[in-house]
VMD Tcl script that builds the backbone (N, CA, C; Angstrom):
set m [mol new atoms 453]
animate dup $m
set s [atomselect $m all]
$s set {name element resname resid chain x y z} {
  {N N UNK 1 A 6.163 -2.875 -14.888}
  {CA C UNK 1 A 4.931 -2.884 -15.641}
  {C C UNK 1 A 5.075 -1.905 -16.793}
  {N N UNK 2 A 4.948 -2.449 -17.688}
  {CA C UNK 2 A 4.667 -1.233 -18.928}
  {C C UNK 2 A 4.017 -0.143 -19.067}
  {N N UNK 3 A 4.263 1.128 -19.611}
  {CA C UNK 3 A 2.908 1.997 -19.422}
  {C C UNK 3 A 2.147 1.721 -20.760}
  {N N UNK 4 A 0.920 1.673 -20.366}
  {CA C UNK 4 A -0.533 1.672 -21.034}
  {C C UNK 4 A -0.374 2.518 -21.954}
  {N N UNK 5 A -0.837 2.267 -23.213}
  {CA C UNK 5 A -1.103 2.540 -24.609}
  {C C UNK 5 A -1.991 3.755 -24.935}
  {N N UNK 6 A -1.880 5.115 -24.732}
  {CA C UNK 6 A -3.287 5.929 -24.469}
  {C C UNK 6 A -4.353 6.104 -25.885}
  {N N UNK 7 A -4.850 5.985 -25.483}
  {CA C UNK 7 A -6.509 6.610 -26.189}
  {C C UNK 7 A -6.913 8.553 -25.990}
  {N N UNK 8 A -5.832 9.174 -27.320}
  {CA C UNK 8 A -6.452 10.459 -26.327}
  {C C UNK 8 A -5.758 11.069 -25.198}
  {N N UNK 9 A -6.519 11.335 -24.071}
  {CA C UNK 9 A -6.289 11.581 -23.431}
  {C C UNK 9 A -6.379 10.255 -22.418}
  {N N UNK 10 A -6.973 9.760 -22.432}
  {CA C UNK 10 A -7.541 8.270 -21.765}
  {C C UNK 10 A -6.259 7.393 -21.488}
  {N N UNK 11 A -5.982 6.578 -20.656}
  {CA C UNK 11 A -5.160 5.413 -20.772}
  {C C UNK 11 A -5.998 4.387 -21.074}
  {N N UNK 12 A -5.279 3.435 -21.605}
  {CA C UNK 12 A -5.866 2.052 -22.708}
  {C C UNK 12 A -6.993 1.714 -21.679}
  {N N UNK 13 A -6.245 1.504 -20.420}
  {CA C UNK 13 A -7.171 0.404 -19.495}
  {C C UNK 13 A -8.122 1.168 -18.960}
  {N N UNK 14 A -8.751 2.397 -19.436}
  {CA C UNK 14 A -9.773 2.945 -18.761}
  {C C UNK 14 A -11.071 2.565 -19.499}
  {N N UNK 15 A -11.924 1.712 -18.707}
  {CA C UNK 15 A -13.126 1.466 -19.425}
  {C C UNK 15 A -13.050 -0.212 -19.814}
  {N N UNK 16 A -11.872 -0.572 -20.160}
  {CA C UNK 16 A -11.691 -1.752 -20.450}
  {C C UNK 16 A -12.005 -2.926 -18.968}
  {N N UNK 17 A -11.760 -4.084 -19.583}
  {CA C UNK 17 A -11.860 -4.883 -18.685}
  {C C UNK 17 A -10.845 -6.356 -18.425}
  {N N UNK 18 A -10.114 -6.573 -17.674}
  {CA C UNK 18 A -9.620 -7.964 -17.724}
  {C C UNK 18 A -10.114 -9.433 -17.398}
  {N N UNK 19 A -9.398 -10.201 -18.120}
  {CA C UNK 19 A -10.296 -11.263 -17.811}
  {C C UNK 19 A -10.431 -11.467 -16.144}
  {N N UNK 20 A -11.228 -12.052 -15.358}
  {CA C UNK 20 A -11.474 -12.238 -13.863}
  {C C UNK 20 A -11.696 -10.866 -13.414}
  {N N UNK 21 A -11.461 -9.649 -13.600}
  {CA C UNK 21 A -11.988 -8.076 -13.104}
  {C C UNK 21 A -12.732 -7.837 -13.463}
  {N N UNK 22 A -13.690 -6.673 -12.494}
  {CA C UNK 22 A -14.650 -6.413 -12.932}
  {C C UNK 22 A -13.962 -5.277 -13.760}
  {N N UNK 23 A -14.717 -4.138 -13.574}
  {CA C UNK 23 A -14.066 -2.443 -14.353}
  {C C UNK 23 A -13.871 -1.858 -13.617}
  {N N UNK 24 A -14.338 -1.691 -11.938}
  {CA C UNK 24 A -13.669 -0.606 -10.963}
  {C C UNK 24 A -12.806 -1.707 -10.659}
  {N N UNK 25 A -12.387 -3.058 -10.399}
  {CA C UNK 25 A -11.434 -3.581 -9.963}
  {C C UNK 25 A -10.248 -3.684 -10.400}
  {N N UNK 26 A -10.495 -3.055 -12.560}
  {CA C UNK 26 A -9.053 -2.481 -13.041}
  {C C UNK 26 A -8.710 -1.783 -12.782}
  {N N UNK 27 A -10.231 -0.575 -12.353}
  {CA C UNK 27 A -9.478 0.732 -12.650}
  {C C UNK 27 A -8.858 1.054 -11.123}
  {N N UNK 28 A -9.392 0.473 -10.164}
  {CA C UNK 28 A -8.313 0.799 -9.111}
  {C C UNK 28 A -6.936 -0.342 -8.891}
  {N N UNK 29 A -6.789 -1.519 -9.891}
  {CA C UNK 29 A -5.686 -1.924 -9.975}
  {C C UNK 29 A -4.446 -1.213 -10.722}
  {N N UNK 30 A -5.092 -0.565 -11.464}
  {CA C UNK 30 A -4.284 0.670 -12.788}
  {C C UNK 30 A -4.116 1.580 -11.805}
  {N N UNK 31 A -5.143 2.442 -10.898}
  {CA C UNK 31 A -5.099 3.515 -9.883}
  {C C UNK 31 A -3.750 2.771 -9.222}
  {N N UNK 32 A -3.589 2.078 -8.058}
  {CA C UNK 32 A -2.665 1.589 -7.346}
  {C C UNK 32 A -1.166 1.304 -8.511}
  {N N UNK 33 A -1.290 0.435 -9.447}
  {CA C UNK 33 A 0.076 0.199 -10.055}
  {C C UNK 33 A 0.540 1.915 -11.208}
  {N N UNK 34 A -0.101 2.827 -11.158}
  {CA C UNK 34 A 0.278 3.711 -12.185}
  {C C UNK 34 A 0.297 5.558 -11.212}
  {N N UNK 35 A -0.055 4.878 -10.111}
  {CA C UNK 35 A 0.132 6.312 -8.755}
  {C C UNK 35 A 1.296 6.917 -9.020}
  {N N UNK 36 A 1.162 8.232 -8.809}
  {CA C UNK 36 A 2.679 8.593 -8.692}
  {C C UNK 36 A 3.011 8.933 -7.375}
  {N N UNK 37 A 2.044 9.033 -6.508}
  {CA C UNK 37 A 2.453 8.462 -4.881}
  {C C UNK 37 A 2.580 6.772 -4.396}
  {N N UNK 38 A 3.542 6.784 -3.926}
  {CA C UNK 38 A 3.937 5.364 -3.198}
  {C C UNK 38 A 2.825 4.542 -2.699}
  {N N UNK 39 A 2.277 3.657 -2.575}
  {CA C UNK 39 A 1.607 2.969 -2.545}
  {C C UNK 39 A 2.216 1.064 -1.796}
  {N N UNK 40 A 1.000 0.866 -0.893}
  {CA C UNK 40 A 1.844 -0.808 -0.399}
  {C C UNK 40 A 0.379 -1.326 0.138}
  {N N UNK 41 A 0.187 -2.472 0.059}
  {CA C UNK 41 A -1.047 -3.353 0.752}
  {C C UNK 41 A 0.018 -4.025 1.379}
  {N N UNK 42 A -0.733 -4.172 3.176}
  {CA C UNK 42 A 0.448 -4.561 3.946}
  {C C UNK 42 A -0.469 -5.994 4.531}
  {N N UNK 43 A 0.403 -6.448 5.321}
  {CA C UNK 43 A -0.383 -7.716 5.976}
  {C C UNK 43 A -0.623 -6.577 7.273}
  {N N UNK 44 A -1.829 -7.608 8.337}
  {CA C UNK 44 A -2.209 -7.148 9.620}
  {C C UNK 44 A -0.827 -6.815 10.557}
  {N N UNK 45 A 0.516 -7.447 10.104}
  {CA C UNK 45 A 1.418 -7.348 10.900}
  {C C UNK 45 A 2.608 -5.919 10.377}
  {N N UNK 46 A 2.146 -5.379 9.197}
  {CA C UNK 46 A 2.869 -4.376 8.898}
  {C C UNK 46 A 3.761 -4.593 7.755}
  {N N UNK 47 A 4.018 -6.085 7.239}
  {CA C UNK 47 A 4.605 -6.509 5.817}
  {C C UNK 47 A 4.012 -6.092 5.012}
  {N N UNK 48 A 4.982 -5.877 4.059}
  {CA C UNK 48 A 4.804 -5.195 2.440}
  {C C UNK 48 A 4.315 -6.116 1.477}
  {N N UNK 49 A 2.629 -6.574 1.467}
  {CA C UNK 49 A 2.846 -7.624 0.430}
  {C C UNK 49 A 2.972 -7.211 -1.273}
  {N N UNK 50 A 2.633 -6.064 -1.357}
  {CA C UNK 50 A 3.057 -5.823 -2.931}
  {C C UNK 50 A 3.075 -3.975 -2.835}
  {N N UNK 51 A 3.508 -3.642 -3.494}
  {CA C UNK 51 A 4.210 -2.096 -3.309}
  {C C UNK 51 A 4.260 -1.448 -4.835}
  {N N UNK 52 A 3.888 -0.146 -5.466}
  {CA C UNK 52 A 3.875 -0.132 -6.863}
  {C C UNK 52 A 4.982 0.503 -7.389}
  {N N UNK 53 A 5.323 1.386 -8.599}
  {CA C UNK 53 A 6.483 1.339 -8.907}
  {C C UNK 53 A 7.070 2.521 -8.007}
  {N N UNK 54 A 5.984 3.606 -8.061}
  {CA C UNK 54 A 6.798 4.760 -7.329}
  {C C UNK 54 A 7.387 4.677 -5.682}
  {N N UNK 55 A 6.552 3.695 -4.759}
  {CA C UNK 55 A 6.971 3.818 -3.402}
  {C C UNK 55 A 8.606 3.110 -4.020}
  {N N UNK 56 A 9.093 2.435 -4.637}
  {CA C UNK 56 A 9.898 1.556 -4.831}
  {C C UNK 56 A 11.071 2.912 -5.567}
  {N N UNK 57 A 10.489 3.425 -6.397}
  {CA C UNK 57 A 11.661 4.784 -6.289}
  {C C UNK 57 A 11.687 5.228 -5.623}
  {N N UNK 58 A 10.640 5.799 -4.253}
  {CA C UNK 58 A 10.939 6.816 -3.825}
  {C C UNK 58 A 12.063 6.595 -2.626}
  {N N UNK 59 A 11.950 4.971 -1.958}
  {CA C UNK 59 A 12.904 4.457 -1.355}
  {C C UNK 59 A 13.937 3.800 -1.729}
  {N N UNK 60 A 14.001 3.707 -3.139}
  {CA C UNK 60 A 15.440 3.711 -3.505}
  {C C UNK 60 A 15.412 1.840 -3.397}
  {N N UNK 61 A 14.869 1.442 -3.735}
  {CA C UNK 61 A 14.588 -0.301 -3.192}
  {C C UNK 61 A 14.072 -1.020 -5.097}
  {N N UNK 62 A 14.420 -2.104 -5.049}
  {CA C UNK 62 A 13.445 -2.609 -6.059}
  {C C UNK 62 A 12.490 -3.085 -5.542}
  {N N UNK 63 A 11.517 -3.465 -6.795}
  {CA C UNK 63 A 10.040 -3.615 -5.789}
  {C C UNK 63 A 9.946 -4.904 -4.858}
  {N N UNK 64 A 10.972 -5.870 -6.000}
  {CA C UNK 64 A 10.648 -7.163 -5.568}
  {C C UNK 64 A 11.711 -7.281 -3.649}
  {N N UNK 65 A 12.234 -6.207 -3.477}
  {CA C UNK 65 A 12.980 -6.554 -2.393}
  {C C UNK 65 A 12.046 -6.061 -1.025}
  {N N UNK 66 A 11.602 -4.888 -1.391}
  {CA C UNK 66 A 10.634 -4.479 -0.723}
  {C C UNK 66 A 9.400 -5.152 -0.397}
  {N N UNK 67 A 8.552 -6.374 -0.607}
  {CA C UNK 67 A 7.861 -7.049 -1.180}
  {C C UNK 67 A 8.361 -8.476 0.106}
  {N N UNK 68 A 7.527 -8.187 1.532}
  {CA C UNK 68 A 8.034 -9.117 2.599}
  {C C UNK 68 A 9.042 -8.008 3.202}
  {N N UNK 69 A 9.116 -6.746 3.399}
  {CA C UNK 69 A 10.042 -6.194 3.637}
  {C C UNK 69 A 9.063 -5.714 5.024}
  {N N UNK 70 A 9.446 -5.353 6.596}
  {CA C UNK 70 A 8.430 -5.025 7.338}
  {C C UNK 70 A 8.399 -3.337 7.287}
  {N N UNK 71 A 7.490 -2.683 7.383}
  {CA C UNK 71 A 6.802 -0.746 7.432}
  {C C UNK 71 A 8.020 -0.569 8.383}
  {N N UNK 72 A 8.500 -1.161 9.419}
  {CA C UNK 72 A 9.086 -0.988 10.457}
  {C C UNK 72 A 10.587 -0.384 10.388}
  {N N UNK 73 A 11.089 -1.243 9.072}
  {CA C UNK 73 A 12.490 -0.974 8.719}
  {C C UNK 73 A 12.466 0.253 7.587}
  {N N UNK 74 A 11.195 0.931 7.423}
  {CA C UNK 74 A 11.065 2.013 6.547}
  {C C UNK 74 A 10.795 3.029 7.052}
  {N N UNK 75 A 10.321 3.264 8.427}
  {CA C UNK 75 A 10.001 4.601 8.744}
  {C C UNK 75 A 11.195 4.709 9.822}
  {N N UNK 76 A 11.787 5.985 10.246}
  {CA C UNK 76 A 13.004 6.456 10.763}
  {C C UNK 76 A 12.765 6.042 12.292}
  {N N UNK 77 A 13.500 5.633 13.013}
  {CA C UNK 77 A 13.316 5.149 14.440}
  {C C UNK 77 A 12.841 6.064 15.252}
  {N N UNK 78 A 13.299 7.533 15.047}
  {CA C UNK 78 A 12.882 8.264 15.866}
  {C C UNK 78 A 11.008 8.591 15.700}
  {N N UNK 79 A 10.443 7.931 14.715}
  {CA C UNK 79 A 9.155 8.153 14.734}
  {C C UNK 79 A 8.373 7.004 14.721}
  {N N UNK 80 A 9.145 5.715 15.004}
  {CA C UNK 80 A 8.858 4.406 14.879}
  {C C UNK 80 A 7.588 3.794 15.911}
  {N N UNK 81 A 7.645 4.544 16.967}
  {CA C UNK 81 A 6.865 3.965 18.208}
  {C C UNK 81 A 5.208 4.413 18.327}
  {N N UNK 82 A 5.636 5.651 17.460}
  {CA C UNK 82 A 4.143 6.418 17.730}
  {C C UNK 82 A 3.853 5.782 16.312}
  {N N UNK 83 A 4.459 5.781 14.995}
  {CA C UNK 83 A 3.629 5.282 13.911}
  {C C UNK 83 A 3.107 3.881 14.201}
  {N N UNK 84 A 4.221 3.380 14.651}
  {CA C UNK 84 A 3.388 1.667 15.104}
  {C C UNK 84 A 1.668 1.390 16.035}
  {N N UNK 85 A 1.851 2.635 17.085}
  {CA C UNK 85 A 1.046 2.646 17.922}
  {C C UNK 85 A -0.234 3.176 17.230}
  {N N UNK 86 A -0.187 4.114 16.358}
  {CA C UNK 86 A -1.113 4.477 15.288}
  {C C UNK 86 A -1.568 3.130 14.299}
  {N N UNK 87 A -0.701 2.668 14.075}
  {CA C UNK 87 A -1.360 2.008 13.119}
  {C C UNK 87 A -1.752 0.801 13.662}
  {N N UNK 88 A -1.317 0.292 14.930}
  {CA C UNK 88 A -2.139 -0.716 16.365}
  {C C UNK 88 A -3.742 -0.288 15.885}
  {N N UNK 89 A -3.753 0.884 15.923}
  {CA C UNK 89 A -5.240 1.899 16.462}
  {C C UNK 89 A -6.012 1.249 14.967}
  {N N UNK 90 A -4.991 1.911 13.574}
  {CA C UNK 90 A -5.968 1.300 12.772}
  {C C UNK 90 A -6.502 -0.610 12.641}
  {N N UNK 91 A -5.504 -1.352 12.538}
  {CA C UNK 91 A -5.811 -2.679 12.774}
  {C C UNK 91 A -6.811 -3.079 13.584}
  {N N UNK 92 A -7.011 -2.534 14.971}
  {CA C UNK 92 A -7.988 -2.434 16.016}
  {C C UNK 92 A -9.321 -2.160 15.782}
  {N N UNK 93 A -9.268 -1.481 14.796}
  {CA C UNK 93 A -10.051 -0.244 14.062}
  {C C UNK 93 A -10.845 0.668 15.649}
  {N N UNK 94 A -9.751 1.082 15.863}
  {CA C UNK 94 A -9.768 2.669 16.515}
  {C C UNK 94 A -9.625 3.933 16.002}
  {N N UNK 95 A -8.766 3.367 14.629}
  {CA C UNK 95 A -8.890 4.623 13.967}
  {C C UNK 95 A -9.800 4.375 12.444}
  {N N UNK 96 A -10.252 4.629 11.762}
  {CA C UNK 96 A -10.859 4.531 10.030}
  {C C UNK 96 A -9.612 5.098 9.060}
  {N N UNK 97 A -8.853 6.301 9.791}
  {CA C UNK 97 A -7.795 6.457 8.620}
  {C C UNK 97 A -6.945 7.403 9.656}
  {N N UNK 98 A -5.331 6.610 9.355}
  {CA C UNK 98 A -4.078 7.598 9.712}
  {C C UNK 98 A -3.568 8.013 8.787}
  {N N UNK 99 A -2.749 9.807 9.173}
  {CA C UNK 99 A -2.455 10.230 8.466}
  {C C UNK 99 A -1.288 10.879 9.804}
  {N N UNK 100 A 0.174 11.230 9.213}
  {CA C UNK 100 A 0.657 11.906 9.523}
  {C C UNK 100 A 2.300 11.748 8.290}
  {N N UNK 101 A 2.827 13.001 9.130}
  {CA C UNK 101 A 4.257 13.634 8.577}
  {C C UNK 101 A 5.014 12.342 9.181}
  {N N UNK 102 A 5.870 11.690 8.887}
  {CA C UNK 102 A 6.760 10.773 8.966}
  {C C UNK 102 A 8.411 10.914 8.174}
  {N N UNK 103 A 8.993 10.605 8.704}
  {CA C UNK 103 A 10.692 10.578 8.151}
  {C C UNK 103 A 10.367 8.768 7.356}
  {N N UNK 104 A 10.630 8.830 6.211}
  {CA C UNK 104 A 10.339 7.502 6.287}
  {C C UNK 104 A 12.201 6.931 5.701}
  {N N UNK 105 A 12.843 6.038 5.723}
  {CA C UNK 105 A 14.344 5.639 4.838}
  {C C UNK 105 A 14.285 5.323 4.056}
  {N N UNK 106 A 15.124 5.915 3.063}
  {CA C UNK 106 A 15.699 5.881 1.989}
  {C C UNK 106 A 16.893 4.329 1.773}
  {N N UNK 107 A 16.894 3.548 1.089}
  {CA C UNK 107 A 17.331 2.605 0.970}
  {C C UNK 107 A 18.867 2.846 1.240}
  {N N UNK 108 A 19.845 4.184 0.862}
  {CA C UNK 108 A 20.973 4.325 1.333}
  {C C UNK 108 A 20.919 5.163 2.858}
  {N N UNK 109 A 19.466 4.808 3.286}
  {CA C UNK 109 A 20.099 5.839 4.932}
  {C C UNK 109 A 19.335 6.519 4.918}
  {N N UNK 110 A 18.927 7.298 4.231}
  {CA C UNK 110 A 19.003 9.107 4.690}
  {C C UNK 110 A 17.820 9.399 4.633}
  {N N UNK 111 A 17.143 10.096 5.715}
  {CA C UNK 111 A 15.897 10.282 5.599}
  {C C UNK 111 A 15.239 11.127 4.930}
  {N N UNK 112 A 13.932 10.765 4.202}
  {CA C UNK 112 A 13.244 10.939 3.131}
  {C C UNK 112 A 11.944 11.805 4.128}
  {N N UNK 113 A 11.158 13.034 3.890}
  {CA C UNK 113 A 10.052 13.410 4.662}
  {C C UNK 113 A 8.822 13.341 3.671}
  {N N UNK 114 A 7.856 12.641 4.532}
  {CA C UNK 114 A 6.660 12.116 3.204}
  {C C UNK 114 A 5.348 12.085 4.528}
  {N N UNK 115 A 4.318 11.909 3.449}
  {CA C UNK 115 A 3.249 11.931 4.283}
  {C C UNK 115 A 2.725 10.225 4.560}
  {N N UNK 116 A 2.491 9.633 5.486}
  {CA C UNK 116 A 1.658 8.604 5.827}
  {C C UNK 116 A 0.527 8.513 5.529}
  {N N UNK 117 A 0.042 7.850 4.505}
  {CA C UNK 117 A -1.770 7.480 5.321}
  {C C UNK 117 A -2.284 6.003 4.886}
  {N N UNK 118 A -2.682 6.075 6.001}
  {CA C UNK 118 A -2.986 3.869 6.015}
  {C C UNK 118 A -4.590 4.073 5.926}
  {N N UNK 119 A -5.070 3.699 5.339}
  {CA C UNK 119 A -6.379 3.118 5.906}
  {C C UNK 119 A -6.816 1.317 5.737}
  {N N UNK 120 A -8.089 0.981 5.619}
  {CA C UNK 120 A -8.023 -0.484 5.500}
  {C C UNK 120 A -9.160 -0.395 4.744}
  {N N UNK 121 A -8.295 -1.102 3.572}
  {CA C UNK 121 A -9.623 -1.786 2.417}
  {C C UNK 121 A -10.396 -3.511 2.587}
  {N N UNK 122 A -10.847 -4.032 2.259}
  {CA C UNK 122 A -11.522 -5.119 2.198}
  {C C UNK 122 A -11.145 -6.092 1.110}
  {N N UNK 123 A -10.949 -7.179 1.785}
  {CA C UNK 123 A -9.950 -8.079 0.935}
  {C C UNK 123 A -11.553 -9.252 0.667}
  {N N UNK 124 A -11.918 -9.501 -0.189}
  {CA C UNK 124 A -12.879 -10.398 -0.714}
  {C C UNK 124 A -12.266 -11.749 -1.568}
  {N N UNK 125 A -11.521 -11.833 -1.290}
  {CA C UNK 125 A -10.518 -13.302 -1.526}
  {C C UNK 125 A -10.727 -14.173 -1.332}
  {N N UNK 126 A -10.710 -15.194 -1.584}
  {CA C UNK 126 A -10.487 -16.665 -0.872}
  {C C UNK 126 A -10.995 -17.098 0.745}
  {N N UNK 127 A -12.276 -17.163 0.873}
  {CA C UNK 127 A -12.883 -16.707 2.096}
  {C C UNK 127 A -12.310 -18.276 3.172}
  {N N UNK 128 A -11.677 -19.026 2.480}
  {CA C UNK 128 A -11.576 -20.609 3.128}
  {C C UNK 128 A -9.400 -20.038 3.598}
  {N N UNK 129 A -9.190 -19.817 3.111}
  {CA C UNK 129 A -7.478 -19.165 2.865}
  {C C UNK 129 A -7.358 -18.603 4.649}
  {N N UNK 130 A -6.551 -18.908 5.256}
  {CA C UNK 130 A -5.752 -18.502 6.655}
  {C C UNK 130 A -5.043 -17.884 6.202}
  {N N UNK 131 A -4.774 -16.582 6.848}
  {CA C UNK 131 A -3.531 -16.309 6.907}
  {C C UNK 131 A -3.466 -14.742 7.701}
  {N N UNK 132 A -2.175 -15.047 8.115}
  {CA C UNK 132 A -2.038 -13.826 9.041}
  {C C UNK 132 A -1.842 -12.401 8.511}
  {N N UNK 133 A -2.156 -12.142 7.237}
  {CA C UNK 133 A -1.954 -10.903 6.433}
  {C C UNK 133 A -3.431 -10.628 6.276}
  {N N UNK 134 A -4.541 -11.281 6.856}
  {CA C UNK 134 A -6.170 -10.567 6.936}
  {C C UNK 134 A -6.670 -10.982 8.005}
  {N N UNK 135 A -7.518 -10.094 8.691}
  {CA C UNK 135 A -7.843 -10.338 9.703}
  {C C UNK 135 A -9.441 -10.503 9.438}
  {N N UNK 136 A -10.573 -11.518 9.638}
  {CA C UNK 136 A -11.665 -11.909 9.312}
  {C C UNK 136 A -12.791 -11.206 10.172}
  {N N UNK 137 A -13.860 -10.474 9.569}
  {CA C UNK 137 A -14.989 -9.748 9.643}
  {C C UNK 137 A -15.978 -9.570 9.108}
  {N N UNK 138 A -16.271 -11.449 9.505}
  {CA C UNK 138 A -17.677 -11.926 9.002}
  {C C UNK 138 A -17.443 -12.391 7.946}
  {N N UNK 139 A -18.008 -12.143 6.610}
  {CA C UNK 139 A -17.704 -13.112 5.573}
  {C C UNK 139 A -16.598 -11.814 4.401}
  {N N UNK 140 A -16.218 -10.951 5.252}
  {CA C UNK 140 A -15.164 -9.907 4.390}
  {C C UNK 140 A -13.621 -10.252 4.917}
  {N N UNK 141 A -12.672 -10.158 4.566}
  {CA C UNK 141 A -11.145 -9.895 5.531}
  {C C UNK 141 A -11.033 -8.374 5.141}
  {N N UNK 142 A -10.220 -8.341 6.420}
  {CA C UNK 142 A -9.752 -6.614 6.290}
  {C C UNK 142 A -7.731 -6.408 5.889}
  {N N UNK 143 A -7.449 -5.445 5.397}
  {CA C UNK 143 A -5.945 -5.506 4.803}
  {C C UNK 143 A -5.704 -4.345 5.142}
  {N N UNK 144 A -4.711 -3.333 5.899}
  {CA C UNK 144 A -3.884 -2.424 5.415}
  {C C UNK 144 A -3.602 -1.826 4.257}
  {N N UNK 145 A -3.880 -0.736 3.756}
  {CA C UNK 145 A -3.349 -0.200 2.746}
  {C C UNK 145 A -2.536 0.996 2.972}
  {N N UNK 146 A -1.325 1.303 2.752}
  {CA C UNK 146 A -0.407 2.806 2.959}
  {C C UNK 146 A -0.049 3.166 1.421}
  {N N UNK 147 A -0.446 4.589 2.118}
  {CA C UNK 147 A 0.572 5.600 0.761}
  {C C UNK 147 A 1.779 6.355 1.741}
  {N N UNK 148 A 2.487 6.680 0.808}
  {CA C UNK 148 A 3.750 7.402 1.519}
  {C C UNK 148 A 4.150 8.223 0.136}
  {N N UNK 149 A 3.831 9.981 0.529}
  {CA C UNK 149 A 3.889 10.864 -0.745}
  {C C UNK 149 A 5.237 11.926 -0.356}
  {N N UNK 150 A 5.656 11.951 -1.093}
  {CA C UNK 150 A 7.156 12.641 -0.030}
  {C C UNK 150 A 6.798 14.670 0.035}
  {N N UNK 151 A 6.862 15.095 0.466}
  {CA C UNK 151 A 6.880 16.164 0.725}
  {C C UNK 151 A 8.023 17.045 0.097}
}
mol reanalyze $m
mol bondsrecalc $m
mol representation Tube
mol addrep $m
């Protein structure tokens, strides 16, 4: 993605609007694609459906490979069982928001130490659309969202 054109101090897309967005739906599409913490909207099963530029440096991955890639093959095995089981809790919604210290991998191996935190945003999409990447709650779907900020 290109970086935005600034105004000032401002980036272009602040205030602006795209066609089909509203203005908080740019500005947290700009928030998510221009983070300089890692960022991923996952399916209910833990897939990466889109990831922004920095999680994609920080694991050493391009985006598009990462992108269908599962959380599973990214966080270090030795912390694999309890993050899964945590994030069971959020899907369940037992938890509203995880957060912890995680080893997460580095695309050549080597473990990377970053912070976790998932919570779940609300997917207002295509309310007729199946699919196993939202789980349905009433006339909303619910989605996974993770950051991973390295320490």
């Amino acid at each position: 993605m290109n970086e935005p054109i600034t105004a000032g101090n401002l980036p272009a897309w602040f205030g602006q609007e795209r066609s089909g967005r509203s203005g908080l739906e740019e500005m947290g599409h700009a928030l998510f694609h221009h983070s300089k913490s890692g960022q991923a909207v996952l399916d209910m099963d833990c897939t990466l459906l889109t990831v922004n530029a920095s999680l994609a440096g920080l694991l050493g991955y391009p985006p598009e490979q990462l992108r269908g890639m599962s959380l599973h093959a990214l966080i270090h095995p030795g912390e694999l069982l309890l993050c899964m089981h945590h994030m069971s809790w959020l899907v369940e919604r037992r938890l509203s928001l995880y957060e912890a210290e995680v080893r997460s991998l580095h695309a050549g191996g080597e473990p990377i130490s970053a912070l976790l935190t998932a919570c779940e945003i609300q997917d207002k999409g295509n309310a007729s659309s199946t699919s196993k990447s939202t789980r349905s709650t009433g006339s909303e779907k619910r989605r996974p969202l993770c950051g991973i900020t390295p320490h």
